[in-house]
C-alpha positions as CSV (number, residue, x, y, z in Angstrom):
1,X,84.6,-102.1,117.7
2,X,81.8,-100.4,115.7
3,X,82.2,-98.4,113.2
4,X,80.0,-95.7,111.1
5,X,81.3,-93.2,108.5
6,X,78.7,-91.2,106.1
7,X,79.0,-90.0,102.8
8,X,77.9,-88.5,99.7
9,X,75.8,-90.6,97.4
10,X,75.4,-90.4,93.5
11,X,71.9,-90.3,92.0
12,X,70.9,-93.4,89.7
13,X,72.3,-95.1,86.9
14,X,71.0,-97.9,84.0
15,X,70.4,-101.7,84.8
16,X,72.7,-103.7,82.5
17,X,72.4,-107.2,82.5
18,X,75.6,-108.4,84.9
19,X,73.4,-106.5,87.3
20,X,70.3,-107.9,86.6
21,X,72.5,-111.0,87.6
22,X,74.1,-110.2,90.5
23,X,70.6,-108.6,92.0
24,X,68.9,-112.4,91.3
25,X,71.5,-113.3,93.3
26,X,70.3,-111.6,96.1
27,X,66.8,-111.9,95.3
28,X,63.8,-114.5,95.4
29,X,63.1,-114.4,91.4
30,X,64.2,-113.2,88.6
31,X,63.5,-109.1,88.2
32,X,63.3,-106.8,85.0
33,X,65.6,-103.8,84.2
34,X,62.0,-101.5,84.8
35,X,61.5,-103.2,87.9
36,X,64.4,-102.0,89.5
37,X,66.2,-98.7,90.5
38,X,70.2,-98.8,90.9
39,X,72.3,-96.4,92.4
40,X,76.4,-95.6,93.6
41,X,77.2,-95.2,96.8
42,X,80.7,-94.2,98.5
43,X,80.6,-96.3,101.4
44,X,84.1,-94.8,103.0
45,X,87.2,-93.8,102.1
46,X,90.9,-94.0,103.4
47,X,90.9,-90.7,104.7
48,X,91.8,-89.1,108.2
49,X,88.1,-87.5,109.7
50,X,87.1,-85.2,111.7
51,X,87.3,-88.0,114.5
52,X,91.2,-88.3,113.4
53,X,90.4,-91.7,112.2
54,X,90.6,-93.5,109.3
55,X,90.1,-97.2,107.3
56,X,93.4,-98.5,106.0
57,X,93.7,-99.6,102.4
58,X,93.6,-103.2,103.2
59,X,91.0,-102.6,105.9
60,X,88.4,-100.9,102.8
61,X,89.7,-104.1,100.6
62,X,88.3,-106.7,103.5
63,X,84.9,-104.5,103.8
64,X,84.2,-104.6,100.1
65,X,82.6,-108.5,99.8
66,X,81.3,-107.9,103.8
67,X,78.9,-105.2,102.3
68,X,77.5,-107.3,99.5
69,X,73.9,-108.1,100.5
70,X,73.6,-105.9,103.3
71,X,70.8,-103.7,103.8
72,X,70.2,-100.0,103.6
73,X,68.1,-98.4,106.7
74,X,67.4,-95.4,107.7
75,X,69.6,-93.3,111.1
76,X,71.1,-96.8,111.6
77,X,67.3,-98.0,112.9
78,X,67.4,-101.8,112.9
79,X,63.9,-102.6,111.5
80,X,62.9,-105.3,108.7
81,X,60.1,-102.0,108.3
82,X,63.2,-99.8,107.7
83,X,64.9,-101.7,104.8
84,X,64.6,-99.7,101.2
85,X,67.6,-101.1,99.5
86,X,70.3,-103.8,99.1
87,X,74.3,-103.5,98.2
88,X,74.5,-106.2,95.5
89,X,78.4,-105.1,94.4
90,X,81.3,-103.2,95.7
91,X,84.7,-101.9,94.8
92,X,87.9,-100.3,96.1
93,X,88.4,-97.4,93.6
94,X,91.8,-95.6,93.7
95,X,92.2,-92.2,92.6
96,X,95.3,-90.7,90.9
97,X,97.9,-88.2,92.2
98,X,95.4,-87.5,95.1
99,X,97.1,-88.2,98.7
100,X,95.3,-88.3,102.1
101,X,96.9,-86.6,105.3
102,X,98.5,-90.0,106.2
103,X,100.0,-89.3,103.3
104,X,99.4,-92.5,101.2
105,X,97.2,-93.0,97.6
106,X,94.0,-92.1,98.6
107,X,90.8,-95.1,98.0
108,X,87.4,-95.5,98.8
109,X,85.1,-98.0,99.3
110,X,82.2,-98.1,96.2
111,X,78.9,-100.0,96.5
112,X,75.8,-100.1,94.0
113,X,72.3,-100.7,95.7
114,X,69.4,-101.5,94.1
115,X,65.8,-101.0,95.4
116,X,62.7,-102.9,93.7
117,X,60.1,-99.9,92.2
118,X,56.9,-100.0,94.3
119,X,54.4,-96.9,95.1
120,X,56.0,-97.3,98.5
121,X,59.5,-96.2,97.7
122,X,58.5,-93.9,94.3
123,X,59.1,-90.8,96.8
124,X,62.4,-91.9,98.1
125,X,63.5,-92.7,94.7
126,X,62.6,-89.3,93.5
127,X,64.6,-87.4,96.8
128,X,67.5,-89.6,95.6
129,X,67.2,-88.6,91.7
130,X,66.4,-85.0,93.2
131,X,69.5,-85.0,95.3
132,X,67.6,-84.6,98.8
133,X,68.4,-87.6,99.5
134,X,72.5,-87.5,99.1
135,X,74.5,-88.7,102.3
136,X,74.7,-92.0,103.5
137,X,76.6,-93.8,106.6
138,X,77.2,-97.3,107.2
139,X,77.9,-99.6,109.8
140,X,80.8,-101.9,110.0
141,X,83.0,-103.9,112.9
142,X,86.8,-103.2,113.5
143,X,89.5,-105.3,115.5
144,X,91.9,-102.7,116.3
145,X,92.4,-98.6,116.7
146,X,95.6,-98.7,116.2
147,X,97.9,-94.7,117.3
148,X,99.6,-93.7,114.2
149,X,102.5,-92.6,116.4
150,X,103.6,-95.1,118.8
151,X,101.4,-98.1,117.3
152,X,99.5,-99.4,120.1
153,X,95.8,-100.5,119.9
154,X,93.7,-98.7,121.9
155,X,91.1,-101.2,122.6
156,X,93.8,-103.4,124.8
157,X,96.9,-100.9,125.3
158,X,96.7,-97.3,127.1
159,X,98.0,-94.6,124.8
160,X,99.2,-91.1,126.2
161,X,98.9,-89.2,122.5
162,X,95.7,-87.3,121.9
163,X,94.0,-87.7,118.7
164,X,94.6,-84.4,116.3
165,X,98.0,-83.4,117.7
166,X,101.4,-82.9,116.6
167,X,104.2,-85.1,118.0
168,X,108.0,-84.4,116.7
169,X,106.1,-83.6,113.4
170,X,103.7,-86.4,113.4
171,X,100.0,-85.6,113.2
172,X,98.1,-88.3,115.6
173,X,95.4,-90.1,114.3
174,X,93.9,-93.6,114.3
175,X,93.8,-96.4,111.9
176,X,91.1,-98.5,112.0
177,X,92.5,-101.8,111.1
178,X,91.4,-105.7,110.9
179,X,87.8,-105.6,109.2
180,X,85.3,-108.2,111.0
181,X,82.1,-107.5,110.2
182,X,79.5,-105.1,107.6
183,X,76.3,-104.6,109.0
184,X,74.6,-101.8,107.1
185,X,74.1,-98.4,105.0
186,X,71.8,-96.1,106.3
187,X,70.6,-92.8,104.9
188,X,71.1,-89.6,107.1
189,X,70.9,-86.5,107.2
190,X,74.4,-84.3,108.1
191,X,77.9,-86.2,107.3
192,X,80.9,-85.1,109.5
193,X,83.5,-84.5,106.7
194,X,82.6,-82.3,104.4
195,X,85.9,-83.1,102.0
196,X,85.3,-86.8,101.8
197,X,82.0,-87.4,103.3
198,X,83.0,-89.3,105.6
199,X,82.0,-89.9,109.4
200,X,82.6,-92.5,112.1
201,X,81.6,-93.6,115.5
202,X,83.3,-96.1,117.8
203,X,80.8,-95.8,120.1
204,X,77.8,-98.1,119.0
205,X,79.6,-101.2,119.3
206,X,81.2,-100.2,123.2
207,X,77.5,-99.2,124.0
208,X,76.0,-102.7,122.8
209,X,78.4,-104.6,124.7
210,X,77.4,-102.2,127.6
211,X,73.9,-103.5,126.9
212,X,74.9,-107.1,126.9
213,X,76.6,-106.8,130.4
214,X,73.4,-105.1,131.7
215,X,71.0,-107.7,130.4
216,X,73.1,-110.3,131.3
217,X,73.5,-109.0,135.2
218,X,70.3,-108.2,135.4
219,X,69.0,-111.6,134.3
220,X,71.3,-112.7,137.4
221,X,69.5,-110.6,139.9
222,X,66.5,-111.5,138.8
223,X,66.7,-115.3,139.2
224,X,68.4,-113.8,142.4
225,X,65.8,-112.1,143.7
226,X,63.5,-115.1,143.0
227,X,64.9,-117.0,144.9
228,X,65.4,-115.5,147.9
229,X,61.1,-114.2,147.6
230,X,60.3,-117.8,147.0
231,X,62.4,-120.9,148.4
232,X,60.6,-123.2,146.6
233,X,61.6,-122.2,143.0
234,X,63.3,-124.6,140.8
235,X,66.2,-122.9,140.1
236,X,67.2,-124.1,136.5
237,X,63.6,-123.7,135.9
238,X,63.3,-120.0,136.7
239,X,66.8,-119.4,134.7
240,X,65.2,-121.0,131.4
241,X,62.4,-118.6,131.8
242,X,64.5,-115.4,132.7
243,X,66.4,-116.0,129.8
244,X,63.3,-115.4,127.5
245,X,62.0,-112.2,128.7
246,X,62.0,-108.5,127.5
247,X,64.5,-105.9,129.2
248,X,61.6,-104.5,130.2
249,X,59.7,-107.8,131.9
250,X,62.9,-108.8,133.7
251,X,62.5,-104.5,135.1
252,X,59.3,-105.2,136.5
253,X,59.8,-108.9,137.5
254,X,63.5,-107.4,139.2
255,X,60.9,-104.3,141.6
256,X,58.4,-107.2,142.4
257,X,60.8,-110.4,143.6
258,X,62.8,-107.4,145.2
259,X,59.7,-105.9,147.3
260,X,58.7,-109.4,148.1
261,X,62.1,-110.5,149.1
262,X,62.8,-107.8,151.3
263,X,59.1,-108.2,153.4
264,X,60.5,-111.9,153.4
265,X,64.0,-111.3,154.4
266,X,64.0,-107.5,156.0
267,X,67.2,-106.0,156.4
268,X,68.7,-105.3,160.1
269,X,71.7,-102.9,160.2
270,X,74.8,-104.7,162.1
271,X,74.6,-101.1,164.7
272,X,72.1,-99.9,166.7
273,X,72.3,-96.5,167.5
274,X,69.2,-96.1,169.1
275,X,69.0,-95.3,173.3
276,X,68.2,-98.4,174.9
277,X,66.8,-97.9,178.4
278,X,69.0,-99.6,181.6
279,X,68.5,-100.4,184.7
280,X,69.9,-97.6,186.9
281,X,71.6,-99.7,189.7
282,X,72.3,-102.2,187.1
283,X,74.2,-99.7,185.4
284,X,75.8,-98.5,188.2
285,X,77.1,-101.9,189.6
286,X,79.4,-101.3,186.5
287,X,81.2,-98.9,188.4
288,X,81.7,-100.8,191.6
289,X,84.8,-102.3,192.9
């Protein structure tokens, strides 16, 4: 299951040298405290949302070293074009007294980023510094939505409890549990959750497995369609070569072997309503004894 929560961000802070080191880690050579602009971020917290969701302690604890070295974007845009910074450390910080509405310690998820000065990014560094530039979201991979009232996981299990209500006392809400995967931070513009800046979406994940199905069927129907326009297609043949075009090549290859196949292979309906004409005394002789 995807997941994205957004969040207030902190302006910059100084280079020291532990992470001048962990940024040659992540980078091709050796950079200079000038060359480089660091900032905090709060990736996400522990808190319930306005989606009644929420990362568990332990699930914000498996997230932390799946964030180092990922890439910050911009509106979750996947584009080598779009990356301004990199998450080079991260750390669960707990806070005091403070509880959350699940009613344990509440935590949150800390990352520093680090972008390399260039006249590219000098006006994004200055909407950061100027605060303009102040909430970012991020993109991570769940296992499990598990009901905080009678426990079951959502992705495999039907659950009859709607998010936000009360049940014998209990507020319902989901925990999102079993950390698999960090894909990105990404600067936006409005965060859901004005207490802890926080938002999150399930739905990015559902919708690109959605995609995969599509592209999968329609990849079928294409070497499908082939086919059945052209007998003498080598089938394996035709599969290696579906298998390497766009969404939008297999589209127009799909309308073309479909048009051809169906002048081929026209279709004939198993009735036939229309009036066919009889012979009268043939049709009479049916009624004769």
């Amino acid at each position: 299951m995807r997941v994205i929560k957004e969040t207030a961000k902190r302006g910059g802070t100084a280079v020291s040298a532990e992470d001048l080191e962990q940024i040659g880690a992540l980078a091709r050579k050796s950079l200079r405290a000038e060359e480089v602009y660091v900032f905090p971020v709060r990736l996400c917290d522990n808190e319930v949302d306005r989606d009644w969701e929420r990362f568990t302690e332990k699930t914000l604890e498996e997230l932390a070293p799946m964030f180092v070295g990922k890439a910050g974007i911009f509106d979750h845009q996947w584009s080598a074009r779009g990356q301004a910074a990199r998450i080079y450390k991260t750390q669960v910080v707990r806070e005091g007294p403070q509880l959350t509405r699940a009613g344990d310690g509440y935590c949150w998820l800390k990352g520093w980023a680090y972008m390399v000065r260039t006249e590219g990014n000098r006006d994004l560094i200055a909407e950061i510094e100027g605060g303009i530039k102040r909430e970012v979201s991020v993109g991570c991979a769940v296992e499990r939505a598990v009901c905080s009232v009678c426990g079951c996981d959502r992705n495999t299990a039907d659950c009859e409890h709607e998010k936000g209500r009360m049940y014998g006392g209990q507020l319902c809400f989901i925990s999102l549990e079993g950390a698999s995967d960090a894909y990105e931070f990404s600067f936006v513009a409005v965060p859901a959750q004005p207490a802890a800046g926080v938002v999150k979406s399930a739905r990015l994940e559902e919708e690109a497995a959605m995609g995969r199905r599509y592209l999968k069927g329609l990849r079928e129907e294409v070497v499908r369609l082939g086919l059945l326009a052209d007998r003498e297609l080598d089938g394996g043949a035709l599969r290696s070569l579906v298998d390497k075009l766009s969404l939008q090549e297999l589209e127009e290859l799909r309308k073309s072997w479909a048009r051809r196949a169906e002048e081929r292979l026209p279709l004939k309906t198993q009735l036939d309503y229309r009036e066919k004409k009889v012979d009268l005394a043939e049709r009479d002789r049916a009624f004769m004894v």
